[in-house]
C-alpha positions in Angstrom: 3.6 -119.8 -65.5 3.8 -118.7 -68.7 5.9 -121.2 -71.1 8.4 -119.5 -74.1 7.1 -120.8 -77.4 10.1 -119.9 -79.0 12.0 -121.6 -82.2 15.0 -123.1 -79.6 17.8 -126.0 -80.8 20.7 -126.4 -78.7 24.1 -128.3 -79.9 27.1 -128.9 -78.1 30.5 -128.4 -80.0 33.8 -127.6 -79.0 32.8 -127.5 -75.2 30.6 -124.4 -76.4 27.1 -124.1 -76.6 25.0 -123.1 -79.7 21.7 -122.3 -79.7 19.6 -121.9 -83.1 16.3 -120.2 -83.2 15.0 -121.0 -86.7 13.0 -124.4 -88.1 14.6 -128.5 -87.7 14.3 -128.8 -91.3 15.4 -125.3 -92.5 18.5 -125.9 -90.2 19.3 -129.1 -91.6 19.7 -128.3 -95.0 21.6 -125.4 -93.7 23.9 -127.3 -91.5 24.2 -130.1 -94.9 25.0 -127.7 -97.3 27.7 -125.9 -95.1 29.4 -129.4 -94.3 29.4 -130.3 -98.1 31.4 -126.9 -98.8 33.3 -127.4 -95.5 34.2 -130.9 -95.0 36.8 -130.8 -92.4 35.0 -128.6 -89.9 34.3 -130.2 -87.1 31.9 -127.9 -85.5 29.9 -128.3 -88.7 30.1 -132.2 -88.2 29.3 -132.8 -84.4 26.2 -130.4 -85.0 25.2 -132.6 -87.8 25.4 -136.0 -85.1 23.3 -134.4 -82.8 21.0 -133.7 -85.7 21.1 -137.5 -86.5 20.6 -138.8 -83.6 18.6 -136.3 -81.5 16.3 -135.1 -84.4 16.0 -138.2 -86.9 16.7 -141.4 -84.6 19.3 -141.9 -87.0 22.1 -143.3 -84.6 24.0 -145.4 -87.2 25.1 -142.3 -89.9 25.6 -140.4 -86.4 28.5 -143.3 -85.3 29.8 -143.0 -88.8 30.1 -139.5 -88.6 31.3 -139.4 -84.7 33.9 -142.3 -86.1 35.3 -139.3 -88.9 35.9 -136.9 -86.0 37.9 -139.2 -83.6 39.9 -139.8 -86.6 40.9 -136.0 -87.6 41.0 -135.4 -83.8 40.5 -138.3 -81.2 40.3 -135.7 -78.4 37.1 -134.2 -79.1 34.9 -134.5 -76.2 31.7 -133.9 -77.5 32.2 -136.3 -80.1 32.7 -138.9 -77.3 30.1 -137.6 -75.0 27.6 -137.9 -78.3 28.9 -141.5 -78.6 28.1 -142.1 -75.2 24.7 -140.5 -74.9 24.0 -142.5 -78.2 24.6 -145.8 -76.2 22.6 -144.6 -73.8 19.3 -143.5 -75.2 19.4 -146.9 -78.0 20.9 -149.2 -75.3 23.9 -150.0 -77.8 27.0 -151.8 -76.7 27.9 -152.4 -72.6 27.3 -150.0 -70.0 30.8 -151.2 -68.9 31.9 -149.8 -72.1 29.7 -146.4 -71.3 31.1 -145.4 -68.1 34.6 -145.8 -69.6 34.2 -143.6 -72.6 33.0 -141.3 -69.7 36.0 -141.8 -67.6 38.1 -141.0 -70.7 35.8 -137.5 -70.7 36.8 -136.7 -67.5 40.7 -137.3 -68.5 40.5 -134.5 -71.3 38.5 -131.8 -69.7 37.5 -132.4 -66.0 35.7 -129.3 -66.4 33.9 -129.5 -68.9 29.9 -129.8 -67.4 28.6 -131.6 -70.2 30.6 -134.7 -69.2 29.0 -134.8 -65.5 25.4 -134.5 -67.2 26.1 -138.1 -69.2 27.3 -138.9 -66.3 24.0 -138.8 -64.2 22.3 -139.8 -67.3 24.4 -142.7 -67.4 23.3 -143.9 -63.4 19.7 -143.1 -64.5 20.2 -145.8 -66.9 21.4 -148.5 -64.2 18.3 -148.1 -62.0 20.0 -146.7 -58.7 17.8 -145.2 -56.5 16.5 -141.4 -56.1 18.9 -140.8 -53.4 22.0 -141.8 -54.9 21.0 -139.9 -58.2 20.0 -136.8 -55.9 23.1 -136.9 -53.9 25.3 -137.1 -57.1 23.6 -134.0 -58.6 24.1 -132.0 -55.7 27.5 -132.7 -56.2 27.9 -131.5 -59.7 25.5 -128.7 -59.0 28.3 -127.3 -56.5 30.7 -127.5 -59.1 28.5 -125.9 -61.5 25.7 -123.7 -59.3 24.5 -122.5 -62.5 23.7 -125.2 -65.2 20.0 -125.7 -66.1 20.5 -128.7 -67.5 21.7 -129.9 -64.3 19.3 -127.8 -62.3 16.1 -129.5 -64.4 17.4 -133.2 -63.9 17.6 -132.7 -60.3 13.9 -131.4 -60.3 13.0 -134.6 -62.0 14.6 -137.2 -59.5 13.6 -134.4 -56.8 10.0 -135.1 -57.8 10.2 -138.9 -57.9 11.3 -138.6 -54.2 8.2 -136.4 -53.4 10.9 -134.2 -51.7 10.1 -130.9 -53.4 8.2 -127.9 -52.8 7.4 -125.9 -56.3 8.5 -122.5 -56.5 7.2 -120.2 -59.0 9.9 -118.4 -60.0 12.5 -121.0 -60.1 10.1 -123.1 -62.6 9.2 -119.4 -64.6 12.9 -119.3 -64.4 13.6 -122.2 -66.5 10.8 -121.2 -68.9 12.4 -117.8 -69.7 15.5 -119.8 -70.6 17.4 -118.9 -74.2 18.1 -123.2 -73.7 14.7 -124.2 -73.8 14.3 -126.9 -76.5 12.3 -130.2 -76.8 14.5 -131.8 -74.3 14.5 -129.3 -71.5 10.5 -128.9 -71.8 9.8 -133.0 -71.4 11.9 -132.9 -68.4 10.5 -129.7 -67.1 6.9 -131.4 -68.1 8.3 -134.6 -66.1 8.7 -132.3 -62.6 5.7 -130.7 -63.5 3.5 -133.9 -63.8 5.0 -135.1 -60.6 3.8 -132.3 -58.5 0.4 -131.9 -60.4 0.3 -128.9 -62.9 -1.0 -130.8 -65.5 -1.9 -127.7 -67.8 2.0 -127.0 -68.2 2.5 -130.9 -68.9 0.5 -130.9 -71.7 1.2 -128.0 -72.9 5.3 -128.2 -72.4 5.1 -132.1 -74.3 3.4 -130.7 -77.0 5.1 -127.8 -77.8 8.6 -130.3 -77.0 7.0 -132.6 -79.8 6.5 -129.0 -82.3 10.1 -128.5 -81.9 11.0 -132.1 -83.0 8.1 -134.1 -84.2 10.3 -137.3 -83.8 11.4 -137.1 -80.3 10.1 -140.8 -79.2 10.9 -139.4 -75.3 8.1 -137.3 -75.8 5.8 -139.4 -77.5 6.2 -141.8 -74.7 6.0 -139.3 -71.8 2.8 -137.6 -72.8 1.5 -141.8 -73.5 2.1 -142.0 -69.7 0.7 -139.0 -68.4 -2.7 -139.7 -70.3 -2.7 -143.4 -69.2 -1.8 -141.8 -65.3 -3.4 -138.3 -65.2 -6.6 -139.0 -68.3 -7.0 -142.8 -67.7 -6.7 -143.0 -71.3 -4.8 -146.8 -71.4 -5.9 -146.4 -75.3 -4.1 -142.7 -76.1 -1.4 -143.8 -74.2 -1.0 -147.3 -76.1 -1.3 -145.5 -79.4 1.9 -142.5 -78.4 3.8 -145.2 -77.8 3.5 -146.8 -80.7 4.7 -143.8 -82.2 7.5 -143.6 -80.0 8.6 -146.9 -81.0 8.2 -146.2 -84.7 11.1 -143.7 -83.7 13.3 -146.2 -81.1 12.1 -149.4 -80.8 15.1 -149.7 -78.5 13.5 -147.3 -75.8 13.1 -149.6 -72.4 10.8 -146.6 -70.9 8.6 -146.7 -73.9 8.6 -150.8 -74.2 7.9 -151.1 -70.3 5.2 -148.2 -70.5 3.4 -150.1 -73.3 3.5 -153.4 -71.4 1.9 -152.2 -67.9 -0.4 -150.2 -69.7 -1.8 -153.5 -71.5 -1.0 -155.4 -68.2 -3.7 -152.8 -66.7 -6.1 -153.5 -69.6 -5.7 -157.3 -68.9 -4.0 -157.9 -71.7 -1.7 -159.9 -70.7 -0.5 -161.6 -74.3 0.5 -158.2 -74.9 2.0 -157.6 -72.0 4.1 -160.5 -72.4 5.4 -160.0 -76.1 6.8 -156.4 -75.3 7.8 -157.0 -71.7 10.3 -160.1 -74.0 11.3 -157.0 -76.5 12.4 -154.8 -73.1 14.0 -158.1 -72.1 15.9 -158.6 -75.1 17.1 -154.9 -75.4 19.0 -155.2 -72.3 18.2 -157.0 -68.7 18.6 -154.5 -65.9 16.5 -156.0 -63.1 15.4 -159.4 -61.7 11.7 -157.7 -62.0 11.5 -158.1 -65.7 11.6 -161.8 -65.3 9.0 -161.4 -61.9 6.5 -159.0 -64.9 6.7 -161.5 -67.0 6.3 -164.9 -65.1 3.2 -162.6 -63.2 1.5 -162.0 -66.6 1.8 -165.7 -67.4 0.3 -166.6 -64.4 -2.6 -164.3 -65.2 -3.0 -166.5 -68.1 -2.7 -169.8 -66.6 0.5 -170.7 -68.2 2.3 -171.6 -64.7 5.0 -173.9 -66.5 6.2 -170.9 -68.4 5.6 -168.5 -66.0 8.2 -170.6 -63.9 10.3 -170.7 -66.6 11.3 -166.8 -66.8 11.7 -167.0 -63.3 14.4 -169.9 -63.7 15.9 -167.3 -66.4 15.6 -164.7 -63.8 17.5 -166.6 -61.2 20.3 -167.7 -63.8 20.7 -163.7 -64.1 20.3 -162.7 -60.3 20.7 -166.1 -58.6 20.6 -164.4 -54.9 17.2 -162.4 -55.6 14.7 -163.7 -52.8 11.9 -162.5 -54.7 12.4 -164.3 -58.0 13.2 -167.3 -55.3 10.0 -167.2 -53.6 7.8 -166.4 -56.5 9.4 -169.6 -58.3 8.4 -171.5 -55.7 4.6 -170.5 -55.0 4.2 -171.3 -59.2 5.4 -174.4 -58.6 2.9 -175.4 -56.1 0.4 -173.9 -58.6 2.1 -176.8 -61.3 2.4 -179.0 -58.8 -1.7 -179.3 -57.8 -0.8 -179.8 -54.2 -1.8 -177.8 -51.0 1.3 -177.6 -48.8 0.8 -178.6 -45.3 3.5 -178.8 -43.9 7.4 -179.2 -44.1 7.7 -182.6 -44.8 5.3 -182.1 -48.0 7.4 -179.4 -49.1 10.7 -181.8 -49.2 8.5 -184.3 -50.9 8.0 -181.7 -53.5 11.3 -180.3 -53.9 12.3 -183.4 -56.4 9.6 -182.5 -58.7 10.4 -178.8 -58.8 14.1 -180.2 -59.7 12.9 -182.2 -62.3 10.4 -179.1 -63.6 14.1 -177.4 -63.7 15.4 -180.5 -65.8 12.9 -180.2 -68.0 13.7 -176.5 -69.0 17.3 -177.5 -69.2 18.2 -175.2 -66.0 20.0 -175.0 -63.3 18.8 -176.4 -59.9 19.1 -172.7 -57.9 16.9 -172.9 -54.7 18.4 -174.4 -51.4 15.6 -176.0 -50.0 15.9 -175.3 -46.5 16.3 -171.5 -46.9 13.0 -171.4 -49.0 11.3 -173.2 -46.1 12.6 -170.5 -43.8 11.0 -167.7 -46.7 7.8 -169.6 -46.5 7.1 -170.7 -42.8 8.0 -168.0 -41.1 
């Protein structure tokens, strides 16, 4: 496979889209100088967003600027879509909020593809599983056979769920494509690292990171392939670093961070950037189950017990966080179970624990004996 080394940036404006084949910086001052002469043009501006945001990590002048088009036109999609993708990738605003700017995509041009590709992006971001994501892409690939940026995210979640076979010529394909930026190439990288060409990976990541030196997706993927592919826990700590230099709002880059010092046994670490993935936005009870596990790694059972209280105020019917709470607290407690009298005895003290942390009581007793004498 033989990868295009090309100068390639793509934009999407007025449902077209325009490639560039010439240097980020020499195209920005292009772009900026035509925009001062040309104010109004909206081409000119939604270019310029996707510049900000895509090529600078600038979201905030990019919602400005998206802000000045809805205002001279509130109908322009990619304006919205660029809002949207911008909420996405910084984890701004709700997700509720997300889906219906979306929605409102679909109302103005159901067929325009660009909306279904936030789209997918947008279930990516809630954690649904492989198969969902898959069967939703195959979807929008029967609307639109053609796309390759619809083609290359189904690769990706293809190769999560170990259910694809590489074919030479549909990956060459891709590589021969006039669309080829830094995006397409980590994603292509992503497939790639999934069913072992590892040559491409690094290759594809660091030619992605050429075409835009501030892409913190890259940073952060090529962190994880040498901590997974090099054992390189050090390399790996050090890219993302530099990815969040660039977005320290990125939950893949935070969460890659924290396991990698979580493998290191560096669980203080661990801890203070699992909290910063926390605080960006809480997606899954297993946050709170990382975080109380690296606490118990440390000894601190009382606070280890607290996140998991936290957890359960967030996902109060998750069995794991449930059981987990309750195997800490006989670590607090300094008491071997023996049978299920002692654990009633017990179940007092873990309410006052909860008291303590000014929490909710959220077990039910007898179902957790059911979890743990089975």
């Amino acid at each position: 496979m033989i990868v295009n080394q090309k100068e390639i940036h793509v934009f999407f404006a007025n449902r077209q889209t325009i490639v560039f084949n010439e240097n980020i910086e020499q195209l920005t001052q292009k772009i900026q100088k035509q925009y001062l002469e040309n104010p109004n043009d909206i081409q000119l501006q939604t270019i310029l967003v996707q510049i900000y945001y895509n090529y600078q990590n600038n979201y905030k002048t990019a919602l400005k600027m998206i802000k000045d088009i809805l205002l001279q036109d509130k109908f322009q999609i990619d304006a919205r879509l660029d809002l949207a993708e911008i909420m996405l990738e910084f984890n701004l605003g709700s997700k509720e909020d997300c889906l219906n700017i979306i929605n409102e995509c679909y109302e103005i041009d159901s067929n325009y593809w660009r909306t279904y590709f936030i789209h997918i992006k947008y279930y990516d971001s809630i954690d649904l599983n492989d198969l969902f994501l898959s069967n939703v892409l195959q979807q929008f690939l029967m609307k639109f056979p053609n796309n390759i940026w619809l083609k290359v995210y189904q690769l990706q979640v293809l190769s999560d769920s170990k259910k694809y076979q590489l074919k030479n010529e549909k990956v060459q394909e891709i590589l021969d494509s006039e669309f080829l930026d830094y995006d397409l190439m980590r994603r292509l990288a992503y497939f790639l690292m999934n069913i072992g060409f590892n040559d491409q990976v690094v290759q594809l990541l660091e030619l992605g990171l050429k075409l835009n030196p501030n892409s913190f997706i890259c940073l952060n993927n090529l962190g994880y392939y040498m901590k997974t592919q090099k054992k390189n826990n050090h390399q790996c700590i050090q890219l993302c670093k530099q990815a969040l230099n660039q977005n320290p709002r990125s939950l893949a880059t935070l969460n890659n961070i924290a396991y990698t010092y979580q493998n290191m046994n560096s669980f203080e670490k661990s801890i203070q950037y699992l909290k910063s993935c926390l605080n960006v936005y809480c997606y899954s009870p297993c946050q709170f189950q990382n975080i109380a596990y690296n606490y118990q790694e440390i000894g601190n059972y009382e606070m280890a017990f607290y996140y998991l209280l936290k957890g359960l105020k967030k996902f109060p019917n998750c069995p794991i966080l449930n059981v987990q709470q309750q195997l800490i607290f006989f670590q607090i407690s300094d008491n071997d179970i023996i049978d299920k009298e002692d654990f009633e005895l017990l179940s007092q003290k873990n309410c006052d624990l909860q008291q303590k942390f000014d929490e909710s009581y959220y077990n039910k007793t007898h179902e957790i004996i059911n979890l743990l004498y089975l």
